[in-house]
C-alpha positions in Angstrom: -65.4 143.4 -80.0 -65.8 144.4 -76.7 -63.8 143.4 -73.4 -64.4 142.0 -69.9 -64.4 143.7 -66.4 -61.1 142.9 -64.7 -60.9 139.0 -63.0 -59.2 138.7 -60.2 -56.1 136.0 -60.1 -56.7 133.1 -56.8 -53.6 132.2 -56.5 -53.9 128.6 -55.8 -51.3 125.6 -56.4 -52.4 122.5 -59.0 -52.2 119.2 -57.2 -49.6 116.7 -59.5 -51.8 115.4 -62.5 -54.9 117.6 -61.6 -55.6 121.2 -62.3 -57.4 122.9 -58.9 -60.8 124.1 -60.0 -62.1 126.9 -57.9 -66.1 126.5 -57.6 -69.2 127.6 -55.8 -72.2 125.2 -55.9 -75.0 127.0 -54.1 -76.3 130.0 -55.2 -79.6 131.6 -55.7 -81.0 134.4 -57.9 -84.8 135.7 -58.4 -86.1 132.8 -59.5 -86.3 131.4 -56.0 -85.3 134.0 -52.9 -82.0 135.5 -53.9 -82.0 139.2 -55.0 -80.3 139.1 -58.7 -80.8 138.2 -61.9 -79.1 134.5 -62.8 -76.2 136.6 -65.3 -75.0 138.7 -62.7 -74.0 135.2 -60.8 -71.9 134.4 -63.7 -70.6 137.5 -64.0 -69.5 137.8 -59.9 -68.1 133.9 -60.3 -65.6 135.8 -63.2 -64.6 138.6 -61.0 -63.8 137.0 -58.5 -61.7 134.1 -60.1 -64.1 131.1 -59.8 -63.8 128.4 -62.7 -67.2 126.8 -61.7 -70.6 127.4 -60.3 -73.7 125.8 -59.8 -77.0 128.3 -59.7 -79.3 126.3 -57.5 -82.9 127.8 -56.8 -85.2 126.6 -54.7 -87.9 124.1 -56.0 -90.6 124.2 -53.3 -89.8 127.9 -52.2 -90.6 130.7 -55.1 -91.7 133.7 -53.1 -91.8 136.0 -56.0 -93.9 134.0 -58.1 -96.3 136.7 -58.3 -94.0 138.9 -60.3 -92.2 136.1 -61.9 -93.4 133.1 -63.8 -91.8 129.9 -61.9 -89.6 127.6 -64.1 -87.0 125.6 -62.6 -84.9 125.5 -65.2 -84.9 129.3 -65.8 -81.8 130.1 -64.2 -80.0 127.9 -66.2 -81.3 128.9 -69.5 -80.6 132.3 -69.1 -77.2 132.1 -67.6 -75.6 129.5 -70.3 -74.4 131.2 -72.9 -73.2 134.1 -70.6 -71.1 131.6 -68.7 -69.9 130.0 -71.8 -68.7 133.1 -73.1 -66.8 134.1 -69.7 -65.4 130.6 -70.1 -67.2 129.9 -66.9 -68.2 126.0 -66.1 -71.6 125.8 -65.0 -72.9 123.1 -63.5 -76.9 122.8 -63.6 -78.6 122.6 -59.7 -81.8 122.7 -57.9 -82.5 123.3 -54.2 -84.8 120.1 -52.8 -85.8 122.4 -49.6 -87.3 120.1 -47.5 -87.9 120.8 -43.0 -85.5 118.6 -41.0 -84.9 115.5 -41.9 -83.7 115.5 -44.2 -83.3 119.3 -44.5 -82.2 121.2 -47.8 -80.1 119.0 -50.9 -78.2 120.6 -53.8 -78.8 118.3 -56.8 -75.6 119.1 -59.0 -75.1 118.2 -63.0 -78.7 117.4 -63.1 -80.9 118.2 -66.8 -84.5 119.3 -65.8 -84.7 120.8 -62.3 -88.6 120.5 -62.7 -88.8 116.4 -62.3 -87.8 117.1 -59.3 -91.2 118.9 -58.1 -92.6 115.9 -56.2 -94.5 115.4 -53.0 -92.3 112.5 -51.7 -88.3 113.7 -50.9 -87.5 110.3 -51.4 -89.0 110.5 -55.4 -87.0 113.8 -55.4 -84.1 112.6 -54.7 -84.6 109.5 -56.7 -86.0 111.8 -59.6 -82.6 113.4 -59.1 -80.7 110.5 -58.9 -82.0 109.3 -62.2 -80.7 112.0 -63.9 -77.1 111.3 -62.7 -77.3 114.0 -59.9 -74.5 114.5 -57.6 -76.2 114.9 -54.0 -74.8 117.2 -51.5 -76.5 117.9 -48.1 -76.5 121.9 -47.6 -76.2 123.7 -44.2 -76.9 120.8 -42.0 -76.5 122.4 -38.8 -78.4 125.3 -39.7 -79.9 126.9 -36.8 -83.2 127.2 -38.0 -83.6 124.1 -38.8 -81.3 122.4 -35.7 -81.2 125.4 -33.0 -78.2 123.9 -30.9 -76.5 124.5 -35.0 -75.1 120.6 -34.7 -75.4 118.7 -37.3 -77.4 115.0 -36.8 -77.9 111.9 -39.2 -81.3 110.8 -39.3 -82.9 107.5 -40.5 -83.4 109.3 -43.8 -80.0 110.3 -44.6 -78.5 106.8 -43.6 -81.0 105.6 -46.4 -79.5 108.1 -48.4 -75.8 106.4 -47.8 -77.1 102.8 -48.0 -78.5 103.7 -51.6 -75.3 105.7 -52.3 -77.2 109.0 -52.9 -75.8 111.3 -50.6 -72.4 112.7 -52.3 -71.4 115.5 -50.3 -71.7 117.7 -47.1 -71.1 121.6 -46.6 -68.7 122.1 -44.2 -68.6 126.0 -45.0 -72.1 127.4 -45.8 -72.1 131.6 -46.3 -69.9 132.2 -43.4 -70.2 129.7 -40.8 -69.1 126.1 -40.4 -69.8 122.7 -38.7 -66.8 121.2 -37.5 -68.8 117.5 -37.1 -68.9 117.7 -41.0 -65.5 116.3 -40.8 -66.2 113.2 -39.1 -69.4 112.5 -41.2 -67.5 113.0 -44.5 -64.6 110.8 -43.2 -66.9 108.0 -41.6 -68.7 107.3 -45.1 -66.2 109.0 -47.5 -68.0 111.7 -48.9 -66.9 115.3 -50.6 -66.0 118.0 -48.4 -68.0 121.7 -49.7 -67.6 124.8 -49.4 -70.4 127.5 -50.8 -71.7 130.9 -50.7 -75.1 130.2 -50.4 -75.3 133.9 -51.9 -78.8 135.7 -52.1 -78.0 138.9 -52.3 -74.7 140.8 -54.1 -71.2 139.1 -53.5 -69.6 141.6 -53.0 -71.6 143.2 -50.3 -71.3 140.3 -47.7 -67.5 139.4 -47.9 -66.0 142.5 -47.1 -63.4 141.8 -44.3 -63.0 138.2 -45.3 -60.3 137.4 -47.5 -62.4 135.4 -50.2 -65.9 133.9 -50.5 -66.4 130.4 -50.2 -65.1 128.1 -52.2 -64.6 124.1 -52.7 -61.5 123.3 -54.4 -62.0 120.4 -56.6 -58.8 118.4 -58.0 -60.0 117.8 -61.8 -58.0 115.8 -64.5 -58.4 119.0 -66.8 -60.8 122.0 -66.7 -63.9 120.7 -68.3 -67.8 120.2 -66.8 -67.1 116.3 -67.3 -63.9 116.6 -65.5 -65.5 118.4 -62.8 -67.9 115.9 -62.2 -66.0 113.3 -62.6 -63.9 114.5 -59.7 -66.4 115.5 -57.2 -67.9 111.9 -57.1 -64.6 110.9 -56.4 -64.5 113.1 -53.7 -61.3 115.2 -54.4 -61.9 118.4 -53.0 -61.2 120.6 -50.3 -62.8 123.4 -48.5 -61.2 127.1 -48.3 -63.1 130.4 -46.8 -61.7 132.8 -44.7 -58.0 131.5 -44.3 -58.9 128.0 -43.6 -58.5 125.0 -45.5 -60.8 122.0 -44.9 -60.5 118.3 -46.3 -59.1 114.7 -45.9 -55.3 114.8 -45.2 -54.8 112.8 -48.4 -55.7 116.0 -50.3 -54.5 118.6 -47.4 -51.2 117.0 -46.8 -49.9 117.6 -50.7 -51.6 120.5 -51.3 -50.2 122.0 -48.4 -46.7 121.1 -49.3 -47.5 122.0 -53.4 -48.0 125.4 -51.7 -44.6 126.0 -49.7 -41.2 125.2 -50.6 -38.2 124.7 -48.2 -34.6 126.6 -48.9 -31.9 125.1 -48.5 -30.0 127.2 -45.3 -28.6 130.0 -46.6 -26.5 130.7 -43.3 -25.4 129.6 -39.9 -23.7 130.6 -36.6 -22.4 128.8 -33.8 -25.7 128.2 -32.3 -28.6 128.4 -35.4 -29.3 127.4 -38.7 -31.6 129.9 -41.1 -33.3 129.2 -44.0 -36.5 130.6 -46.4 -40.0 129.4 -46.1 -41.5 130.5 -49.0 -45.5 130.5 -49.6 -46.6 130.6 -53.1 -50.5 130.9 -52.6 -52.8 132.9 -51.6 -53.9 131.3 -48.0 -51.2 132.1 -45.2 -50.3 128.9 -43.0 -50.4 129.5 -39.6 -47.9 126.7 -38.0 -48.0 125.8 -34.2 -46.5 123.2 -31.9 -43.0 123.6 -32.9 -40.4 121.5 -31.3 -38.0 122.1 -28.6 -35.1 124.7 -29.5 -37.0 125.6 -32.8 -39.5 128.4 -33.2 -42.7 127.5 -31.4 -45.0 128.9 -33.8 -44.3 130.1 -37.6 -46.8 132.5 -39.6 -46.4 131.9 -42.9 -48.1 134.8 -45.0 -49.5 134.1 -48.3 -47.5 135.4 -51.4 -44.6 135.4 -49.1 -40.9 134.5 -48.2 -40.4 133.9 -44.3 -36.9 133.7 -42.2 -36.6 130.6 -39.9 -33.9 130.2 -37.7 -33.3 127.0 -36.1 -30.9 126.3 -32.6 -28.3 123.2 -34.0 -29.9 121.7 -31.0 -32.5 120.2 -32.6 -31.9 117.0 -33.8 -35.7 115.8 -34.5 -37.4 116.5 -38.0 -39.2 120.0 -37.7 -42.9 119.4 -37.3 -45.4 121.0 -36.9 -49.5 121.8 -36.3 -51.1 123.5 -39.5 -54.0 125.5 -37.1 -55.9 126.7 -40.2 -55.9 123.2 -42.2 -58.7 121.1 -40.9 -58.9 117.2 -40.9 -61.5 116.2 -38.7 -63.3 117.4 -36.3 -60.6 117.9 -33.7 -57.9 117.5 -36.0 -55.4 119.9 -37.8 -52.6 118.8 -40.5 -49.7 117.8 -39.2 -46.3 118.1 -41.4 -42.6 118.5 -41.7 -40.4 121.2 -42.8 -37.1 119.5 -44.3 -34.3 122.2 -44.6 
């Protein structure tokens, strides 16, 4: 018998009939250009409270393949039993790393990442596609590959949507993000991502950010079919640093599975106060408030906050959520009913 290093607890609400599954899709080890051996992926993923990840190396970049053999599928086969017994879902990738267009594609729940070593992108997707691969566009405003870092649709990828092969789009990658994203994912209703994109150790490059990357997926229960199930459907959300990314259809009731309103617990001749309480693990940061109410409210995570409120205000207390993202210009809007 022997025990695990300690895992730490992301305290993160369920959505009503799904369980929230905390993943990271894009990773790399030294069978393509990252710096670790594929266990020590898994092993990060447990630590830091991850139910899901996808190891995704590089197919037509292998820089140390002078020290080690290539095989596409190595990661994989080396990191599934660890994963399984750190009752770790992982998803099987590959990296199609192609110039721009198209630029670089995650295949997800593939089962041979080495069909997909063609000349033509378009067989590599296709050979993807075959094998029931979720697509997801990676980094697409990447600055080596677009220098003003905004993201475009070319030709290529609107063949992509016309054949219904492009699944997903990053909207965190490591630790920057592309606002456009949002309007993309919303125009032709595709997953919103967050990932790492980790090549060297974790825990080295998130120091001073609150959490690594991570795309909350909204599964009907915590299985690899489940998963899958629910990223095609496009239930997910983005969440790195403090921000939350995603349609309002998933925002708007996860934001609200997150707080809960007291009723008032006192009141004076001019104010009402009452409890805000935030049961996860992102703080809300609320702006916009209306007349005669506070004008902005910081709700910390794990927290219990004191509002007080003039009588004055008759309208419903709404407000801006600054760190909830629902397009491109666009923060949640919502309601506190006391």
């Amino acid at each position: 018998f022997y025990s695990f290093g300690q895992r730490k607890i992301v305290n993160i609400p369920d959505l009503p009939g799904y369980v929230t599954l905390k993943c990271d899709f894009h990773l790399h080890t030294v069978f393509s250009d990252g710096n670790v051996w594929p266990t020590v992926r898994v092993g990060e993923a447990y630590r830091d409270g991850l139910d899901a990840i996808a190891i995704t190396d590089h197919i037509e970049y292998t820089p140390k393949k002078d020290f080690i053999p290539v095989d596409h599928n190595a990661a994989w086969k080396i990191a599934e039993n660890t994963a399984r017994d750190y009752n770790l879902i992982l998803v099987h990738g590959a990296e199609i790393t192609r110039s721009m267009p198209p630029g670089h594609f995650n295949a997800l729940f593939i089962q041979d990442a080495s069909l997909l070593e063609v000349d033509s992108v378009m067989d590599a997707f296709a050979a993807a596609i075959k094998q029931g691969a979720f697509l997801q566009w990676n980094h697409p405003g990447w600055k080596s590959q677009q220098p003003d870092g905004i993201p475009r649709m070319y030709e290529i990828h609107h063949r992509l949507l016309k054949n219904k092969w492009l699944h997903g789009i990053e909207f965190f990658n490591h630790t920057e993000y592309y606002p456009l994203v949002m309007t993309f994912c919303r125009q032709y209703n595709l997953a919103v991502i967050a990932n790492s994109d980790m090549h060297g150790v974790i825990s080295e490059e998130y120091k001073g950010h609150t959490n690594r990357p991570m795309t909350l997926v909204f599964a009907k229960a915590r299985t690899h079919d489940a998963l899958k199930e629910a990223m095609f459907a496009g239930r997910t959300l983005a969440y790195f640093n403090d921000m939350i990314a995603g349609k309002e259809e998933f925002a708007k009731p996860y934001f609200y599975q997150c707080i809960s309103v007291g009723k008032p617990y006192y009141e004076n001749e001019k104010s009402i106060f009452f409890e805000v309480s935030n049961n996860s693990d992102i703080p809300f940061y609320l702006v916009n408030g209306v007349p005669e109410a506070p004008q902005a409210i910081n709700l910390a995570a794990n927290s219990v906050t004191r509002v007080a409120v003039s009588k004055k205000v008759t309208s419903p207390l709404t407000y801006n959520v600054k760190n909830v993202i629902t397009g491109e210009e666009e923060v949640l809007k919502i309601e506190l009913k006391y």
